[in-house]
N, C-alpha and C positions, 0 to 999 in steps of 0.2 A: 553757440546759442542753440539750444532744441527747439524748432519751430514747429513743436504741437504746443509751446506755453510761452505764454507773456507776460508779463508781470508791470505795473505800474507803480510808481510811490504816490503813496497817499499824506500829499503833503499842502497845508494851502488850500483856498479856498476856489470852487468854480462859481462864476454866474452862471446858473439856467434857468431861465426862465420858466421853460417848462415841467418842470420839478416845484419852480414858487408855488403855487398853488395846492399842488402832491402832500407836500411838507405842511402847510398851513392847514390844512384839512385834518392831516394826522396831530397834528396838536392839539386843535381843535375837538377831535376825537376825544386822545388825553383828558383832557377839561375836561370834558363831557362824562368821565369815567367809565370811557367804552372800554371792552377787554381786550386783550392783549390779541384774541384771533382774529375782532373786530377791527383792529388799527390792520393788522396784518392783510385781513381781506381788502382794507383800503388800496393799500399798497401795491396788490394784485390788479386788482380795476386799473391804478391811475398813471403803472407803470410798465405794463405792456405795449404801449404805443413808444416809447422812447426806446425800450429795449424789449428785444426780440426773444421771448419765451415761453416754456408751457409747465413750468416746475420750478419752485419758490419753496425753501428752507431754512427756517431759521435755526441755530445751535447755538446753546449759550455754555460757556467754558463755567465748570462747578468741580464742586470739591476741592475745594483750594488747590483749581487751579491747574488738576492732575486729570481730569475728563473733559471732553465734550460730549455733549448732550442733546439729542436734536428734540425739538420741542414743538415746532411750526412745518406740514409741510402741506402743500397743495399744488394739485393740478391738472393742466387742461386734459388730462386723458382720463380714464377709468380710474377711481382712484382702488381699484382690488389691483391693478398692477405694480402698484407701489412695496418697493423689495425695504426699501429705508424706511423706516417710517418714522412719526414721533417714538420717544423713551428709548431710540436709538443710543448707544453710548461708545466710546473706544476713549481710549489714552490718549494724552496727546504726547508724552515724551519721545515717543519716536515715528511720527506724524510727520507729515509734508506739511500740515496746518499747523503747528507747531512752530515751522520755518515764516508761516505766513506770517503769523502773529508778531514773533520777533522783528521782525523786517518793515511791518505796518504795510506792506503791499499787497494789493486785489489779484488775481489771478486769472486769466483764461486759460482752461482746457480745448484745445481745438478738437481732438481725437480720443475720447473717452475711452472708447475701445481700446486702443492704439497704449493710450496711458495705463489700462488695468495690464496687460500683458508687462508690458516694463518692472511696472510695480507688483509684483507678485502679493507682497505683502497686505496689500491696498484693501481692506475688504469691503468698504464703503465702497471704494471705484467698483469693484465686483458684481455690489449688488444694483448700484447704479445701472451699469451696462445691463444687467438684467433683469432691468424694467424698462430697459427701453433707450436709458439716456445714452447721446453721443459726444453732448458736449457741454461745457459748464464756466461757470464767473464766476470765484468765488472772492465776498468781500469781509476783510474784516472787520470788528465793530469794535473799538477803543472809544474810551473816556478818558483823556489826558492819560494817564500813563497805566490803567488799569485793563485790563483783557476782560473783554464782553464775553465776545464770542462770534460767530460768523453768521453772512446772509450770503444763500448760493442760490442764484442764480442758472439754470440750468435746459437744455431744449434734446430734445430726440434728433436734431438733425446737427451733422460734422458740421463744423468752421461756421455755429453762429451767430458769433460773440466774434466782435473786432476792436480795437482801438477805441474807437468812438463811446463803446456801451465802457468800456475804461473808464474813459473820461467822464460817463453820463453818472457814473457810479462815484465817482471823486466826490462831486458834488452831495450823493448820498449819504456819504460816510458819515462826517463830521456830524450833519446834523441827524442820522435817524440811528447814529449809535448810543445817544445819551437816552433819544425820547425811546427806544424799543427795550432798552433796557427798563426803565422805568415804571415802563406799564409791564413789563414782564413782572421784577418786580413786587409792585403792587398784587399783581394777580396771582403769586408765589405765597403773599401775606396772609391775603385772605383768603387761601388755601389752606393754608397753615393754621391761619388762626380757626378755620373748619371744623380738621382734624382736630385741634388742642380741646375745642367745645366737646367733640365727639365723644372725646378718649374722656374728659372730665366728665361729661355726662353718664359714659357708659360704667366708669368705677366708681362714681357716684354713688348710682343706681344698684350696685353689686358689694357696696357697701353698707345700706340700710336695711336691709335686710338681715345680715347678719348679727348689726351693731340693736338692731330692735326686739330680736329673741334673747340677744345675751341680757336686755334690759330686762324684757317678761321674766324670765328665768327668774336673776334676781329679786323682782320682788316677790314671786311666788315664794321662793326660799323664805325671806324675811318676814311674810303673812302667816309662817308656820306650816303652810300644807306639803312640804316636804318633812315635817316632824318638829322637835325644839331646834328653836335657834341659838345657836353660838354666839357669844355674847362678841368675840373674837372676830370670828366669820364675817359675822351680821356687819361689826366696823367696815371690814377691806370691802363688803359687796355693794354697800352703801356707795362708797369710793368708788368702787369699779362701775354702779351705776350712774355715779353724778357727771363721770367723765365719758360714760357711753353719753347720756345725753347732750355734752356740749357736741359728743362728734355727732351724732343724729343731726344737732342742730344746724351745723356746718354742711353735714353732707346734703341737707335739704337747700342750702342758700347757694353750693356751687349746683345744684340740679335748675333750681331758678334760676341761675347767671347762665347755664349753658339750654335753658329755654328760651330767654330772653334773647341772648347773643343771638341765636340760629334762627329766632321768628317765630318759634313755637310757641311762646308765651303770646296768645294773641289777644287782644281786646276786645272784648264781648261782651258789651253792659246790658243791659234793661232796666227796664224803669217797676218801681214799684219795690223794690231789693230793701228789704225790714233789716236795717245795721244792727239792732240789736241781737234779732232774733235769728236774723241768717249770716251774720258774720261775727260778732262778740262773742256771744253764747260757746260758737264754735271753736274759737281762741280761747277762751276761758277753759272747756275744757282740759283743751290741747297742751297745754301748761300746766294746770291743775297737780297734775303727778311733782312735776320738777318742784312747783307753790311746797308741796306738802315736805319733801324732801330737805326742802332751804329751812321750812317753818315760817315758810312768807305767808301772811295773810292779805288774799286780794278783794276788795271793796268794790262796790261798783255804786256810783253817786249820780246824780241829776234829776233831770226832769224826767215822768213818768210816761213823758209825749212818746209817738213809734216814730222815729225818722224815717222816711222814707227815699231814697233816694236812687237815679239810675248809675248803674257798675257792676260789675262785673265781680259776680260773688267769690270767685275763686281769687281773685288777686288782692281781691279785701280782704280775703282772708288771711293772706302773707301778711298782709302789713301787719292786722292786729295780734296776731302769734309774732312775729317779731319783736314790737313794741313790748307788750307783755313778757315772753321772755325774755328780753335783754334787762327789762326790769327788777325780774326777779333774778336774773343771774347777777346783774350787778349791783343789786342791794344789798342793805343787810340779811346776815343770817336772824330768820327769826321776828325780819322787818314787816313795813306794809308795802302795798303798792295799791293806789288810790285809781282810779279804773273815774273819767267822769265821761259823761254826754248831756250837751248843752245847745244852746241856740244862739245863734248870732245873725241876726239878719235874715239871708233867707239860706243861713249856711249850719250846717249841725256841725260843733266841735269835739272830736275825739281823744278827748288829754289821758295820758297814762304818766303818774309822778311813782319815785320811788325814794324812800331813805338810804343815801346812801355817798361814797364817793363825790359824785357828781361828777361835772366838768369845768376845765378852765375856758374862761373868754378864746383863748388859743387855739385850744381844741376842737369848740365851735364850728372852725371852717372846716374841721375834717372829717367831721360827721358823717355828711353823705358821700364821700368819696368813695370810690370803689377799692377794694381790701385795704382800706385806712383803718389800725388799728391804733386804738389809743392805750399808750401806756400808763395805768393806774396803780399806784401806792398801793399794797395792797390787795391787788387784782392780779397778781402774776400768775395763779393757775387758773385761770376762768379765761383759756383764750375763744378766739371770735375768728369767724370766718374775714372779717372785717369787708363781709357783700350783705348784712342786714338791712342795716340803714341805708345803703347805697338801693336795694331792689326796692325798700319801703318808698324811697324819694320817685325813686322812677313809676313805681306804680300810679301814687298821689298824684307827679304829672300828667302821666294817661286821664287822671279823672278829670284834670282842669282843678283839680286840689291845690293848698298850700300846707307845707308841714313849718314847724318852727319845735326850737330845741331851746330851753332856758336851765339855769341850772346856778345852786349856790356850791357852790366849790365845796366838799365836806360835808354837805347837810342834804340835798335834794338835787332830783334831774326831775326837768319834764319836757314831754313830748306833744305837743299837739297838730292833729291832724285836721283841714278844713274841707269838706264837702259841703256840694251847694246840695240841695234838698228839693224834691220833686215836688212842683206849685200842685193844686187840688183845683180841679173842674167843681162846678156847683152842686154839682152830685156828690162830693167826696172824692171821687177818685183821683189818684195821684195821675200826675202826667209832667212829661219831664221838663217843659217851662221852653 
């Protein structure tokens, strides 16, 4: 038996008391959805009294399985002297931690020092000893029969780690190997899901641009001022614009999913926002090109009153370019699309109907889900980001809105949106009630 190392099985359950609390706190945390470095510095505070240390690491086993990884480290010295640090990595196929793992036993190093010369190979021991450290605990962290990864425990002075801090660690095991995993994690996800916003925002963004000249382009061709047009041509460019514009359309609804997602979509209203005149108008537009393209003719109906209302002009603007386009995209060729604004109470309604497909009772609930796209008879080249309706809903709730979706299967869809409307002071002025 080499008495620079000791090994325990981690088997079975310990009572310590003085860990209840350590543990309940760290869950608690969890709940709370602290991060992964916030539980960790728990850990640090409410565990240096039971056991004896100045250097605290956590490694989680990744890549299916073929690395560790260190991820967590902290401590009581300078932290520039830290030789290991986090995004540390090595193998573990020919690892001593390797042997830990299999075996399910914790580990004391009594002689750090002592251990790197043995182990030549050891380059973790290496850089350890040269930061300082002389002696280390290392435990490992299993979920029933899956490899976490390890918590090392570790002090600048020889033999300070005995039996006891073993035992103290028994206790550790079982329960902070499921919760550390966990909030790792989690904080792994929405990391992940970060970068996913990022990268879809960033080709987003480096895709409208291109996909919007190749649009100019064509119709410039088609208006004749690059000379007579091809009667031939003129068909494929038409084509080739009706499909830049569905990607246009898309690439603006994942731009809005990865502003939203991130926070950058923020909500900004004011009072006094003319729906016609600073948000319709500007959808009407917007669409306009595609209206002419389909042979849609768009209408616009109601009462002649100005609604007034507080929101945030930029996000009304989504909705009603949205709405409007997805009307003309899935109407008829050639159809209408009915544009109304109306009064209800003290609420202005925004309906947009179209001739067309429509939808079933079924379909309904899939509306505003996020990339729900509905399979239409008929509509199989007209795809959809299936994030339109899904940003339109979310926006409406930012207002304190309600939207509703009605439709006769074959014959018509309608959409209507409900905004409350800003009360009027004696003077006239709007004010947002």
């Amino acid at each position: 038996m080499n008495p620079n190392l000791e090994f325990l099985d981690l088997h079975g359950t310990v009572d310590d008391g003085n860990l209840s609390p350590v543990l309940a706190r760290i869950r608690d945390d969890i709940a709370a959805g602290r991060s992964f470095e916030a539980v960790m510095d728990v850990l640090w505070e409410s565990c240096r009294e039971p056991i004896s240390f100045d250097r605290v690491g956590v490694s989680f086993v990744e890549e299916d399985g073929q690395r560790v990884v260190s991820r967590y480290v902290r401590t009581a010295y300078d932290p520039s002297a830290v030789r290991l640090g986090e995004a540390y990595a090595a193998g573990l196929a020919n690892s001593s931690l390797r042997e830990i793992l299999d075996s399910g036993r914790a580990r004391i190093i009594r002689d750090l020092e002592r251990y790197a010369a043995e182990h030549a190979r050891s380059a973790s021991s290496r850089l350890l000893v040269a930061e300082g450290v002389r002696s280390s605990l290392t435990l490992p962290l299993r979920v029933r029969d899956r490899e976490v990864g390890f918590m090392f425990f570790s002090s600048r002075r020889v033999a300070a780690f005995d039996r006891g801090d073993l035992e103290t660690v028994q206790a550790l095991s079982s329960a902070l190997s499921q919760t550390i995993e966990k909030v790792w994690l989690i904080q792994r996800l929405e990391r992940s899901r970060r970068d996913y916003l990022q990268v879809m925002g960033f080709v987003s963004h480096e895709m409208k641009s291109p996909l919007s000249s190749l649009t100019t382009v064509g119709r410039t061709y088609l208006k004749g001022y690059q000379g007579p047009v091809d009667p031939v041509a003129g068909g494929v460019i038409e084509k080739m614009i009706r499909i830049s514009g569905y990607m246009i359309n898309m690439v603006n609804n994942y731009l809005d999913l990865s502003r939203l997602e991130s926070g950058e979509m923020a909500f900004s209203p004011r009072a006094g926002l003319r729906f016609r005149e600073d948000v319709l108008d500007f959808a009407l537009d917007t669409v306009s090109a595609r209206a002419e393209e389909r042979g849609t003719a768009v209408t616009v109906e109601g009462t002649d009153e100005t609604f007034r209302l507080t929101g945030d002009e930029d996000l009304l603007r989504i909705v009603a370019v949205n709405l409007l386009d997805n009307a003309v995209k899935y109407g008829e060729d050639g159809g209408r699309v009915r544009v109304r604004l109306a009064r209800d109470g003290d609420r202005m309604v925004f309906s947009v109907r179209n001739a067309g497909v429509g939808f079933s009772e079924e379909q309904r609930g899939k509306l505003f889900k996020r990339f729900s796209r509905l399979k239409q008879k008929g509509l199989e080249d007209r795809r959809g980001s299936g994030l339109g309706l899904y940003l339109v809903w979310w926006i409406v709730q930012q207002h304190g809105g309600d939207i509703t979706a009605d439709s006769k299967p074959g014959e018509w869809a309608e959409f209507k949106v409900f905004l409350k409307v800003d009360s009027q002071d004696e003077g006239g002025r709007p004010t947002s009630g």
